[in-house]
N, C-alpha and C positions, 0 to 999 in steps of 0.2 A: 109437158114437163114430167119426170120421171126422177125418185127418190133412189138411190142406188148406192152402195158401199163406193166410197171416194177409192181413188185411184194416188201416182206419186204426178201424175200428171195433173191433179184438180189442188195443188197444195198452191200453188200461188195465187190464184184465186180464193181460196182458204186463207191464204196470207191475210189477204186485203180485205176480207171482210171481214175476219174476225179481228183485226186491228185497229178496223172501223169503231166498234162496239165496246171493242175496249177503250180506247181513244174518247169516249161518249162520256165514259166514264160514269154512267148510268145503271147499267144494266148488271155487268161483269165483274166479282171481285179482284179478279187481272188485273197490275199496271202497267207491269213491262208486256212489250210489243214481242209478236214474233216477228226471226227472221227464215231464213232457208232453211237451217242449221238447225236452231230450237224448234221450228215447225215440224220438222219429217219427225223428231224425237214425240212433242206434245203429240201430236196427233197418230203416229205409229203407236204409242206407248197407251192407246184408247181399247177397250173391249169392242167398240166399233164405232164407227165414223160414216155420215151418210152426206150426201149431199143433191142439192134439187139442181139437177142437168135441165138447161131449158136449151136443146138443141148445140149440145157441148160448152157451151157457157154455164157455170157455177153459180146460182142466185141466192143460194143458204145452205146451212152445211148444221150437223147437228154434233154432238160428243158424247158417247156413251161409256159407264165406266162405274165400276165395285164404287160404292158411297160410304161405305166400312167393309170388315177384315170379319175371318170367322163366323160367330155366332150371328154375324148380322148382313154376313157378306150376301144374302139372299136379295138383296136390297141395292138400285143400283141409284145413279145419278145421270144428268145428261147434262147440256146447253148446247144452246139457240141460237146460232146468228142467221140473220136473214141480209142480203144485198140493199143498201139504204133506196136505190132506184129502183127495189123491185117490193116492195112493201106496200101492203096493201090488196096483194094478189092471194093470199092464202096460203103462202107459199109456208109462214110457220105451221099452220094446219098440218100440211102435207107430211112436215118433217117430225111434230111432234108425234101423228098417227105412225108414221115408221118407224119410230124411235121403242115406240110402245111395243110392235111386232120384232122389232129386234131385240128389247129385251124380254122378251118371251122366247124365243127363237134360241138366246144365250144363255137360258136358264135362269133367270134371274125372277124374284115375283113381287116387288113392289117397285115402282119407280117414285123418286123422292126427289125434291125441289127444294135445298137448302134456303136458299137466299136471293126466294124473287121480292123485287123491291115493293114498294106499294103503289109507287107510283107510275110503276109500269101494267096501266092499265087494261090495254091491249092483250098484255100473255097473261094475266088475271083472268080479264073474261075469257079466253080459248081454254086455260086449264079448266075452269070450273065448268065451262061448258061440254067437254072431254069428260067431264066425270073426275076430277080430281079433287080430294077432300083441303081444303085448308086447316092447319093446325093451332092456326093459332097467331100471334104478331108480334117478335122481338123487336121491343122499341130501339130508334136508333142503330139499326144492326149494318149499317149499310152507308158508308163513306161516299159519298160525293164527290165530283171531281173537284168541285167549288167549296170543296170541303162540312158542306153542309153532311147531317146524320138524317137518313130517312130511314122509315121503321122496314123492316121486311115480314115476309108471310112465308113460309114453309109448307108445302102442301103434296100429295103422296095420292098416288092409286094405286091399286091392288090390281096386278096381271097375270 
C-alpha cells in the first residue's frame, strides 16, 4: 500500500468514504454528503489530497488545507477517512505520517486539529503518539448524530 496525491480517478472512492464518516456522524463536522459535483469542487479546492492506494483500490484518503488566513496562514488543518473494511490496518498511520510530510513540503509549519472528538479514541492515541500536543477540551463542542454534545480536544504539532 502506498500514500500518493489522489487523482480525478480516486474521487468515487473518495465519494464513499468520506460519506461513510460523515454519515457516522461521529467523527466529521460535515452533514451534507458529497456528490460528483460537490466532490471534484471539495476536494480540488484542497492544498492537497492523499490517498492510501492498496493496489488501485482507495482504503483512506486524507484533506490538507490553510486552518486561517494571513498572520496565522503558517498553520494548516487536515482530516482523516480511512475505508470502514479496511480499519485496523494502520492505514490512518500511514496517512497521517504523509499528511505531515505534505505539509512540510507546502510550506506550512504547524498542523492543527480543531475538532477531534473525545471519544474518538483511536486518532487520540495515534496523534499523541505522533508527537502531537493536546490543547486542551471544549466541552460539548461536538454534535452528535443522536444529537447528543460530546467534548472535543484540539491538538497541533510543530513541522
Amino acid at each position: 500500500m502506498i500514500v500518493r496525491r489522489y487523482t480525478h480517478d480516486d474521487i468515487d472512492d473518495m465519494i464513499r468514504i468520506w460519506n461513510c464518516v460523515v454519515e457516522s456522524g461521529d467523527a466529521f463536522p460535515q452533514e451534507e454528503l458529497l456528490d460528483r459535483e460537490s466532490a471534484e469542487k471539495f476536494f480540488g479546492g484542497q492544498t492537497w489530497c492523499g490517498v492510501a492506494d492498496d493496489d488501485g483500490t482507495v482504503r483512506g484518503l486524507y484533506i490538507l488545507h490553510p486552518n486561517n488566513i494571513g498572520r496565522c496562514g503558517h498553520i494548516c488543518n487536515a482530516s482523516f477517512a480511512v475505508d470502514m473494511d479496511a480499519r485496523g490496518l494502520h492505514i490512518g498511520e500511514r496517512l497521517v505520517r504523509d499528511c505531515m510530510d505534505s505539509a512540510r513540503r507546502t510550506g506550512f509549519k504547524i498542523l492543527q486539529f480543531n475538532a477531534v472528538v473525545a471519544t474518538n479514541v483511536h486518532a487520540r492515541h495515534l496523534y499523541e503518539r505522533l508527537g502531537f500536543v493536546q490543547l486542551g477540551t471544549i466541552p460539548g463542542g461536538f454534535r452528535m448524530k443522536d444529537g447528543r454534545y460530546e467534548d472535543i480536544c484540539p491538538y497541533y504539532i510543530e513541522l
